[in-house]
C-alpha positions as CSV (number, residue, x, y, z in Angstrom):
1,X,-25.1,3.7,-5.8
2,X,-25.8,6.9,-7.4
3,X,-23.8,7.0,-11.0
4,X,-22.1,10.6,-11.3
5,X,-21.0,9.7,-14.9
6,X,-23.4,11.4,-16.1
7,X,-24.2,14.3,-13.2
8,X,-24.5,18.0,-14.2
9,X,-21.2,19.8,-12.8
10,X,-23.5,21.7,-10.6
11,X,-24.6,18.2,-8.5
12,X,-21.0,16.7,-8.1
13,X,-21.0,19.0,-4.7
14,X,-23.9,17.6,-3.2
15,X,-23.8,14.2,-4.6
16,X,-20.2,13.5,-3.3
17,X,-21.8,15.0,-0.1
18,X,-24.4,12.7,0.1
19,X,-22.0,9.5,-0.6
20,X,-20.1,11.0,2.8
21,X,-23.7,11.2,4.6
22,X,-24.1,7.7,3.7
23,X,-20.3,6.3,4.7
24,X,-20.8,7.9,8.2
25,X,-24.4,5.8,8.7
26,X,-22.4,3.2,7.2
27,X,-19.8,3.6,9.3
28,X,-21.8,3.8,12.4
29,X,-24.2,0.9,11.7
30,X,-20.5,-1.4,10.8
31,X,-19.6,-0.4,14.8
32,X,-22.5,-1.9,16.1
33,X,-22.2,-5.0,14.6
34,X,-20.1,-8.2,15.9
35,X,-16.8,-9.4,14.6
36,X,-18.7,-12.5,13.0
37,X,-21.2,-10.5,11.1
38,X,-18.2,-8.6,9.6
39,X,-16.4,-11.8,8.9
40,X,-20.1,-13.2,7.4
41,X,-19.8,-10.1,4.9
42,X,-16.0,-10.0,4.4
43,X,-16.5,-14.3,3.3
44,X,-19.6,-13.4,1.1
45,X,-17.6,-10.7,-0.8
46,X,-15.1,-13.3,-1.4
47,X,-17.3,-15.4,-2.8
48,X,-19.4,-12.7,-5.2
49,X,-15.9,-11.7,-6.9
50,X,-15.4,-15.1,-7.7
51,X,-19.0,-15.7,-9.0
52,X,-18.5,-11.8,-11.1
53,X,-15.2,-12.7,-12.7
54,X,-16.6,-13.1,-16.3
55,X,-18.0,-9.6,-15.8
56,X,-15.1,-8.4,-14.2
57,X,-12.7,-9.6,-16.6
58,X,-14.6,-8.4,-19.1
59,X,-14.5,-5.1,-17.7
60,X,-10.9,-5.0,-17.3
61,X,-10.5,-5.6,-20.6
62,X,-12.7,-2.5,-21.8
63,X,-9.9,-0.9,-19.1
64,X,-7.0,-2.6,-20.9
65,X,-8.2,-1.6,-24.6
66,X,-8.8,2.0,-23.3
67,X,-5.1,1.9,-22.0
68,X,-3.2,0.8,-24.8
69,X,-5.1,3.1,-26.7
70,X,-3.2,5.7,-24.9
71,X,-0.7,4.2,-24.6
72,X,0.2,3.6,-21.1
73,X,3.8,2.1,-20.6
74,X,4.5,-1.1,-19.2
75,X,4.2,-0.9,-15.9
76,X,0.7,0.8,-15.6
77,X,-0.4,-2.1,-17.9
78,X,0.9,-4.3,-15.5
79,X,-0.8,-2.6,-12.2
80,X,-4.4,-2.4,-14.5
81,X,-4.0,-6.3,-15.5
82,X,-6.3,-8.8,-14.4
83,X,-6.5,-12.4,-15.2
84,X,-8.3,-15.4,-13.6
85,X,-5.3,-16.1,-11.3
86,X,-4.7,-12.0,-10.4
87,X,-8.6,-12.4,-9.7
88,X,-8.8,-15.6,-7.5
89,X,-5.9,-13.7,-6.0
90,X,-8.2,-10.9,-4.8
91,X,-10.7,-13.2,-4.0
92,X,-8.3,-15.1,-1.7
93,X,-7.0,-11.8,-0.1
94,X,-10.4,-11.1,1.0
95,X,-10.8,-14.3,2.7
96,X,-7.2,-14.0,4.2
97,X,-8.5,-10.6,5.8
98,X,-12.1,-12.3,7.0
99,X,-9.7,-14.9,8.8
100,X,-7.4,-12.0,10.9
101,X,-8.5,-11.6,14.4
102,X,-11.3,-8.6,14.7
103,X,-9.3,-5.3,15.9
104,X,-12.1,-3.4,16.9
105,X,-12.5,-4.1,20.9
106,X,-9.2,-4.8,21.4
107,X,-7.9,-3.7,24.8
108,X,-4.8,-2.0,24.5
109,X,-3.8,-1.3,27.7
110,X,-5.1,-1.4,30.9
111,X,-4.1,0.0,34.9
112,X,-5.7,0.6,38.0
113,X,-5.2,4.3,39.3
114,X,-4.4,4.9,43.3
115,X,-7.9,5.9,43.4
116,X,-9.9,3.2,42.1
117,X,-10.6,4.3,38.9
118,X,-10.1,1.4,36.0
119,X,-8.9,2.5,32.8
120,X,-8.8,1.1,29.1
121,X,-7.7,1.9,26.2
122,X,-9.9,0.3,23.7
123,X,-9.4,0.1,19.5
124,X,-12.2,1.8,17.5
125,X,-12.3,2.4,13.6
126,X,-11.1,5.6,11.7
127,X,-14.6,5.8,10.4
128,X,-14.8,7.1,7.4
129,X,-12.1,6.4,4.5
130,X,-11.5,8.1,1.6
131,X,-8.7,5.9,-0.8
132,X,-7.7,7.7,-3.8
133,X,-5.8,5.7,-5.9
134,X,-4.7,5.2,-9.5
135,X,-4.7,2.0,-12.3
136,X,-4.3,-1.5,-9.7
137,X,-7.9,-2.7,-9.8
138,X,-7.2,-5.3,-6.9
139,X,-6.7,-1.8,-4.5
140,X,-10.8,-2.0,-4.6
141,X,-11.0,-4.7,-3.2
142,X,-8.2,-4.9,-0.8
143,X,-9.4,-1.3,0.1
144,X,-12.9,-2.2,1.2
145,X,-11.9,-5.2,2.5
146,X,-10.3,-4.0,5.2
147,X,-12.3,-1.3,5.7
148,X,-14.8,-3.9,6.8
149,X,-13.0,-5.9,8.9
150,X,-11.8,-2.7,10.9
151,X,-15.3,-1.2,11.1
152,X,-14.9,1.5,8.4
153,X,-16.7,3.1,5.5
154,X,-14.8,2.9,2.3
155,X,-14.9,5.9,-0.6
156,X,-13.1,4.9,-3.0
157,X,-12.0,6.9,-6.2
158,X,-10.1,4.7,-8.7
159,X,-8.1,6.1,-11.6
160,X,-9.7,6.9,-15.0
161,X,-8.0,3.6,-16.2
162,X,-9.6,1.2,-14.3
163,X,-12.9,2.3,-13.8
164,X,-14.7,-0.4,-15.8
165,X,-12.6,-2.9,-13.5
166,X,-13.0,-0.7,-10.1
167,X,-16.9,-0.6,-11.4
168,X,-17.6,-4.1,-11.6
169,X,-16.0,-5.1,-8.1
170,X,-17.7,-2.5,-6.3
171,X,-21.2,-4.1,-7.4
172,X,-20.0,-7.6,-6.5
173,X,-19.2,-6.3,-3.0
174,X,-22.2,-4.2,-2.6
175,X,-24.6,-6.6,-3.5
176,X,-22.6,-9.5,-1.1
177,X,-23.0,-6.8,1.7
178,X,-26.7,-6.5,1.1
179,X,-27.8,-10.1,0.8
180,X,-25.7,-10.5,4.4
181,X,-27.8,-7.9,6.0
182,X,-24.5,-4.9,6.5
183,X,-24.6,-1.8,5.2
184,X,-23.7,-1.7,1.2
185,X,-23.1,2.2,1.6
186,X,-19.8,0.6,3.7
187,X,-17.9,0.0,0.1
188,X,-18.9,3.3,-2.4
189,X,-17.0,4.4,-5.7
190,X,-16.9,7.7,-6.7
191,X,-18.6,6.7,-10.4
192,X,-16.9,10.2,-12.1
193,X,-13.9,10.6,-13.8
194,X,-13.9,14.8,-12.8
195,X,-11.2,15.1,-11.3
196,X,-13.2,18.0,-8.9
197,X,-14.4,14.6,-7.0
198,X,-11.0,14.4,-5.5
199,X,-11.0,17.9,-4.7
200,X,-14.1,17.2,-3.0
201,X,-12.9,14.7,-1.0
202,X,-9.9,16.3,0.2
203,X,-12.0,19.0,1.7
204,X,-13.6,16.6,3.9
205,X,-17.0,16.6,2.7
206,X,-18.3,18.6,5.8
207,X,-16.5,16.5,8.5
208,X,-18.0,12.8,7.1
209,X,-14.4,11.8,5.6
210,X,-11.8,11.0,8.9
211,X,-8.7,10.3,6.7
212,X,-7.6,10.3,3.2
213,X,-5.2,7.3,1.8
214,X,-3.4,8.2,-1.8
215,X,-2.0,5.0,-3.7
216,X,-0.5,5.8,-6.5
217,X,2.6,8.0,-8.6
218,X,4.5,11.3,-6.9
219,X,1.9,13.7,-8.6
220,X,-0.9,11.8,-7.1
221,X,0.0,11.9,-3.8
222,X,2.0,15.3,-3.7
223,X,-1.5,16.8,-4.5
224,X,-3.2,14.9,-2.1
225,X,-0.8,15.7,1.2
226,X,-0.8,19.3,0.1
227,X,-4.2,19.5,-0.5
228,X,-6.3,17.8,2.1
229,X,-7.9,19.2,5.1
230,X,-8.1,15.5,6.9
231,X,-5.1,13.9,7.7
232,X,-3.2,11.4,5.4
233,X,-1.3,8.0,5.1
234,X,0.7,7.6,2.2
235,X,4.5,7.7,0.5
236,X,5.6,9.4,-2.0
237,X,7.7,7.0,-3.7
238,X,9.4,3.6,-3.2
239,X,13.7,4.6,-3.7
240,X,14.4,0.7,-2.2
241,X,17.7,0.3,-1.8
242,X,19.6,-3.3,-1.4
243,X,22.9,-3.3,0.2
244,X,25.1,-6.3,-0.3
245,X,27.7,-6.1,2.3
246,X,31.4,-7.5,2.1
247,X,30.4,-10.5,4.2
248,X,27.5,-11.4,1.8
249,X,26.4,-14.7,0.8
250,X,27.0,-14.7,-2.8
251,X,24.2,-17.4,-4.1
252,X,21.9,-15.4,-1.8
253,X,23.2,-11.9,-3.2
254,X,22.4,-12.7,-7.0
255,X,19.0,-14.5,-6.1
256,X,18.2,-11.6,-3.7
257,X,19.1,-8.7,-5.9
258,X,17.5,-10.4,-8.7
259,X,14.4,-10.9,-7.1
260,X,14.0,-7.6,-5.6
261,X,14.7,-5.5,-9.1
262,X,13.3,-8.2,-11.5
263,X,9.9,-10.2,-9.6
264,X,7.6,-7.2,-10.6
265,X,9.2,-4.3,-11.6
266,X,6.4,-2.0,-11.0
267,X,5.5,-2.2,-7.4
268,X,6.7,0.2,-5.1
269,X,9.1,-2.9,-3.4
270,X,11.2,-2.9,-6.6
271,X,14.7,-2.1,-5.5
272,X,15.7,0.6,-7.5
273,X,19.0,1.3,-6.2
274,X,21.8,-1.4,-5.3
275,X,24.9,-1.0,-3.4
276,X,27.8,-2.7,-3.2
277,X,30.7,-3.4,-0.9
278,X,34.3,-2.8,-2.5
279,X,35.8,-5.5,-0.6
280,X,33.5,-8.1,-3.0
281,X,32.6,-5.6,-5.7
282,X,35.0,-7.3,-8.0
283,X,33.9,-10.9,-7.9
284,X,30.7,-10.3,-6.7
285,X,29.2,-7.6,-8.5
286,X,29.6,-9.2,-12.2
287,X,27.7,-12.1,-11.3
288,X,24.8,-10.1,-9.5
289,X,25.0,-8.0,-13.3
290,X,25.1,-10.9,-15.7
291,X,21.7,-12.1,-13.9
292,X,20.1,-8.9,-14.4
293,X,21.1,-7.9,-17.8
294,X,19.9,-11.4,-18.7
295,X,16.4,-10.9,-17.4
296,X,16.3,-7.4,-19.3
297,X,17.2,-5.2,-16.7
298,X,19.3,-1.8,-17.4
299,X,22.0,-0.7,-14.9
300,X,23.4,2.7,-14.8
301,X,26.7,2.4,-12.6
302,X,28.9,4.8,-10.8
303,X,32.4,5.8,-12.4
304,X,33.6,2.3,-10.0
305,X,31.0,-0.2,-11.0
306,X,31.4,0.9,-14.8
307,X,35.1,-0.2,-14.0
308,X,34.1,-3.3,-13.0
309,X,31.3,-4.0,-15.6
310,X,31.7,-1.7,-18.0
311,X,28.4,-2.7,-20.2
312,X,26.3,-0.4,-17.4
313,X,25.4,2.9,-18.8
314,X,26.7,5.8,-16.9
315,X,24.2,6.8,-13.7
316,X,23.9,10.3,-13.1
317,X,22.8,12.0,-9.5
318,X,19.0,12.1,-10.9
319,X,19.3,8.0,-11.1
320,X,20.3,7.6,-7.0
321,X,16.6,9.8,-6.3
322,X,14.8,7.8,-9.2
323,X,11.6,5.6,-8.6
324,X,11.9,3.8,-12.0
325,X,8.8,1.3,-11.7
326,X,10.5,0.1,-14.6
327,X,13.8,-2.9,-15.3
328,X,16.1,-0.3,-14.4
329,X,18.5,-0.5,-11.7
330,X,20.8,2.3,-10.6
331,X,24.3,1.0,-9.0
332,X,27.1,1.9,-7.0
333,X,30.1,0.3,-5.2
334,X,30.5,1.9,-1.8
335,X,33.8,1.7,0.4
336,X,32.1,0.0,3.4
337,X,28.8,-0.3,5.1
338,X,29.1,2.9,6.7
339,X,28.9,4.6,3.3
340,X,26.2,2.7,2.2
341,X,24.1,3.5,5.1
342,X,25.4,7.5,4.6
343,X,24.3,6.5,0.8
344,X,21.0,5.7,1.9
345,X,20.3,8.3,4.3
346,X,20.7,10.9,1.7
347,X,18.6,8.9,-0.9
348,X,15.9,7.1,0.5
349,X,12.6,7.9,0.7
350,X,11.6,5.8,3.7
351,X,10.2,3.0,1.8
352,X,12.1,-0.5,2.0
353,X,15.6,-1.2,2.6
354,X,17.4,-4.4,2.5
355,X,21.5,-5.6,3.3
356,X,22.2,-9.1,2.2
357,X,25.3,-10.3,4.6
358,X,26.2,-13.4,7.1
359,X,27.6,-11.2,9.0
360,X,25.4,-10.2,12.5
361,X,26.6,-7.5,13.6
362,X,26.2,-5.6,10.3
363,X,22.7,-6.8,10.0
364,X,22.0,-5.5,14.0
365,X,23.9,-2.1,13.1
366,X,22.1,-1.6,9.5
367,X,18.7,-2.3,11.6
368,X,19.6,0.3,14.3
369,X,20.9,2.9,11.7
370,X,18.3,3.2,9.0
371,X,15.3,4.8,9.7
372,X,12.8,3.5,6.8
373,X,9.6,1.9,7.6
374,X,10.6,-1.7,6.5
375,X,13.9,-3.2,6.8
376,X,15.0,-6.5,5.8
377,X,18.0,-8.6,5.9
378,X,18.7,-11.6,3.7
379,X,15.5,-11.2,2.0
380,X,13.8,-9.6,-0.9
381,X,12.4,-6.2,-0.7
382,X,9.3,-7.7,-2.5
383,X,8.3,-8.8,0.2
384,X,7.2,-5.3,1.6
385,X,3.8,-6.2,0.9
386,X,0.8,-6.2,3.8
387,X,-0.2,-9.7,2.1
388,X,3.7,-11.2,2.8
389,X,3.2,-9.8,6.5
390,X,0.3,-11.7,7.1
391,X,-2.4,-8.8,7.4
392,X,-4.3,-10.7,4.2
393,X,-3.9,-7.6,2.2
394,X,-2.7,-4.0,2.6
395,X,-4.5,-0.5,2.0
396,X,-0.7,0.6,1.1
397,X,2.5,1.5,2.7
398,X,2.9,4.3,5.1
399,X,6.7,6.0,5.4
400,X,5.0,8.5,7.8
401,X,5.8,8.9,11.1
402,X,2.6,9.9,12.6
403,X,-0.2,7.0,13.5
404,X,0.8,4.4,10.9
405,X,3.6,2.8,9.2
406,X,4.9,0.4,6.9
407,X,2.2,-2.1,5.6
408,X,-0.9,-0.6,6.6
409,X,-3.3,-3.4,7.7
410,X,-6.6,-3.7,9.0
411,X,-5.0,-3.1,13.0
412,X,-3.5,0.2,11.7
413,X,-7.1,1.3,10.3
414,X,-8.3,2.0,14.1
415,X,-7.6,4.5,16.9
416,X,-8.9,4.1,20.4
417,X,-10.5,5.5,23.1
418,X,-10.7,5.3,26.8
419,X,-13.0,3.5,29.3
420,X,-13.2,5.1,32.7
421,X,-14.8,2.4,35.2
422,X,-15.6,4.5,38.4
423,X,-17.3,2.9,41.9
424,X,-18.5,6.2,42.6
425,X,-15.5,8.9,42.4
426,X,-15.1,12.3,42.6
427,X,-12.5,14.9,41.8
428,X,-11.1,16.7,44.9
């Protein structure tokens, strides 16, 4: 793998063209090959992190350094963080994805026209995929990982921070791939910190890239989805919203709210905004606060939730469109569901939602009325998480409408095409 560290300016054009030249053959070679031999190379990655991980962890420490250095707040420390268990983590989530059923061949549908002619629709790979992403090392491998298993090429350019990490797990895949016979030009890291790379990539490099996927903060992907000449999955930003409705369970409301703001407050499943019913604000709402001031967490209330617990700072309007990847909930007491689910409607980015209520039919109305890409009801929004939904891992969550949504799996990493079985027809 070519190292661009240390490329003149001039080359970065032609060498980020080359790693596209390279993920196409890849690309190609992965669609010829059976679901076991992708499973054979998806089980010996597993096993090469695991055998890397002093050399990994010693690289994510060089990261680690480097970050505190600058200074990086908590929650990029957090995302950048490895440890043997965050490893053996990654490690597992490979081996979750070698164990999903293949989805390349899959027949989607298939009918029998008046004619005769049989007709299939049949799942292929994207092809080529370019995942630009920022400090969470364990995106490399979750990235190429199911890149593999869907019959894809992976390019992949990590953030500045975690390149010593990003680094080390891209050789342990490569060289797994190469002892197993598959391409290692399916997993490639953009080895440059030059930001022009990206540019680079957006552009297409000359048809060999098929889609771009940005994880990472607003600025990230808002350059990304105005900049790219492929198309892109991605979100912006995670506003998660919890609803705890007047029919709420309250042992389930202060474990649920506590679990969605406080598990990891960094991911884009964080609930960041909670609201709650008046009918129970007043007995239910200073319970659900003592439990998340006591874990650390900040709350900025509305003029009626400051009534109610008056140690909340004072939200503003900034605080109901405010991704705080950080232990700060915003809170408001609504008069009923239906101005909750107005509430939401004008706040939500399309991420994660959640109402917490024993109640049916305001479960079944809150599913029919919200139109974000995960929805949950008497669970945490943590769990919005392609691991959690049983797809071994996720390449990130997709609040577009077009293609995919939600987690977005190895099954969402493939079109199709159709297969036209004729007995001799022809067109009048």
């Amino acid at each position: 793998m070519t190292d661009t560290m240390t490329a003149p300016a001039q080359d970065l054009g032609e060498t980020m063209l080359e790693m596209g030249r390279r993920a196409r053959a890849a690309s190609r070679a992965l669609g010829r090959m059976t679901p076991a031999d992708r499973t054979r190379g998806l089980m010996a990655v597993a096993a090469a992190i695991r055998a890397a991980a002093p050399k990994i962890l010693s690289a994510n420490e060089q990261d680690m350094s480097a970050a505190r250095e600058k200074g990086l707040d908590a929650a990029m420390l957090d995302r950048l963080a490895l440890d043997a268990t965050r490893l053996e983590g990654i490690a597992a989530s490979v081996e979750a994805v070698a164990g999903l059923g293949d989805p390349i061949g899959r027949e989607l549908a298939r009918w029998t026209r008046p004619n005769g002619l049989d007709i299939a629709r049949v799942a292929v790979p994207l092809g080529v995929i370019g995942i630009i992403y920022e400090s969470r090392p364990n995106v490399t491998a979750d990235a190429g990982a199911l890149c593999l298993r869907s019959g894809n090429a992976a390019i992949l350019r990590c953030g500045s921070e975690s390149t010593h990490s990003s680094r080390a797990i891209v050789a342990a895949m490569r060289d797994a791939l190469k002892a197993e016979g598959l391409p290692e030009d399916a997993v490639q890291l953009v080895m440059t910190t030059d930001r022009a790379a990206v540019g680079h990539m957006l552009a297409g490099l000359e048809g060999n890239v098929d889609v771009i996927v940005p994880r990472g903060g607003r600025s990230l992907v808002e350059r990304v989805q105005k900049d790219a000449r492929v198309p892109v999955i991605g979100h912006l930003e995670g506003l998660c919203h919890v609803i705890v409705d007047k029919a709420a369970d309250p042992d389930k409301a202060v474990s649920i709210v506590l679990n969605a703001k406080m598990r990891r407050t960094g991911i884009c499943g964080s609930a960041e905004t909670l609201l709650v019913d008046a009918a129970v604000a007043a007995t239910l709402l200073p319970k659900i606060a003592a439990a998340l001031m006591e874990a650390g967490c900040e709350l900025r209330g509305d003029d009626r939730a400051r009534a109610i617990v008056p140690d909340m700072a004072t939200a503003t309007e900034a605080d109901w469109s405010t991704e705080y990847l950080a232990p700060i909930l915003a809170v408001a007491v609504v008069d009923d569901l239906t101005a909750a689910l107005d509430h939401i409607g004008t706040w939500s980015s399309g991420h994660t939602e959640c109402i917490i209520t024993e109640d049916a039919a305001a479960a079944d109305r809150f599913f029919a009325s919200v139109d974000s890409a995960i929805l949950l009801h008497n669970a945490s929004t943590q769990f919005a998480d392609g691991g959690e939904f049983g797809m071994g891992a996720e390449i990130g969550i997709a609040t577009g409408r077009i293609h995919a949504r939600g987690p977005v799996g190895a099954d969402q990493l493939t079109t199709y095409k159709y297969v036209v079985r004729g007995t001799g027809q022809v067109r009048p």
